[in-house]
Steps between C-alpha positions, in 0.01 A plus 500: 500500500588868402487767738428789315600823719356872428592824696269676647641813281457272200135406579413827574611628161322189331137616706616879379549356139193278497257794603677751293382227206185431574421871601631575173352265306145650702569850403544336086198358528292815658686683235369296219167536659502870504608487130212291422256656687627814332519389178130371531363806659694734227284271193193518731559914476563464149185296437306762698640784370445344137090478575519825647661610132207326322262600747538883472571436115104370480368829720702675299279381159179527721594821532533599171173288417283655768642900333370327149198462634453828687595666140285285352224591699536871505481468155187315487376796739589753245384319225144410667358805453583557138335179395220435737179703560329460813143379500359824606703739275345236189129541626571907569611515138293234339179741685656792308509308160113335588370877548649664199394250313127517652529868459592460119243232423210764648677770263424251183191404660356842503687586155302218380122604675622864360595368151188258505229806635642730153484252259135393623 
């Protein structure tokens, strides 16, 4: 059998080198962690900040459809009155027409009595 003999000075450096190791090889592997976490976080940003892009991009057209239609309408409000008559501005004028023409037809009536009482 071996006897296998260690100073205390020499153990105590081994225990020193051991947890200088493994704290080491702790701090890697929080490091590479960290870097993933990061590097997941930054394309979760990126993703986000991507639909935020498309997102103001559409209320941006909306927008611009929503002023199309306010022109559009203003112009139909413009335009209304120029084409359309109102029901009661047709029967005010239509009246006018109706009596004019009554009033002419009682002219030829009575041209006709007058034209009719001569020639009898």
């Amino acid at each position: 059998m071996t006897n296998i003999q260690i100073e205390l000075w020499q153990l105590i450096t081994l225990l020193i080198t051991l947890l200088l190791a493994f704290f080491g090889a702790v701090a890697a592997a929080g490091k590479m962690l960290l870097d993933q976490t990061g590097r997941s976080l930054d394309e979760r940003f990126t993703k986000l900040q991507d639909q935020l892009d498309e997102i103001q991009e559409a209320n941006r057209e909306e927008a611009k459809q929503w002023k199309r239609v306010e022109r559009e309408l203003m112009e139909l409000k413009a335009e209304l009155p120029q084409r359309f008559v109102m029901r009661e501005d047709y029967v005010r004028g239509q009246s006018v027409v109706e009596a004019k023409l009554d009033g002419l037809a009682v002219r030829i009536e009575n041209l006709q009595l007058r034209t009719a009482a001569r020639g009898d």
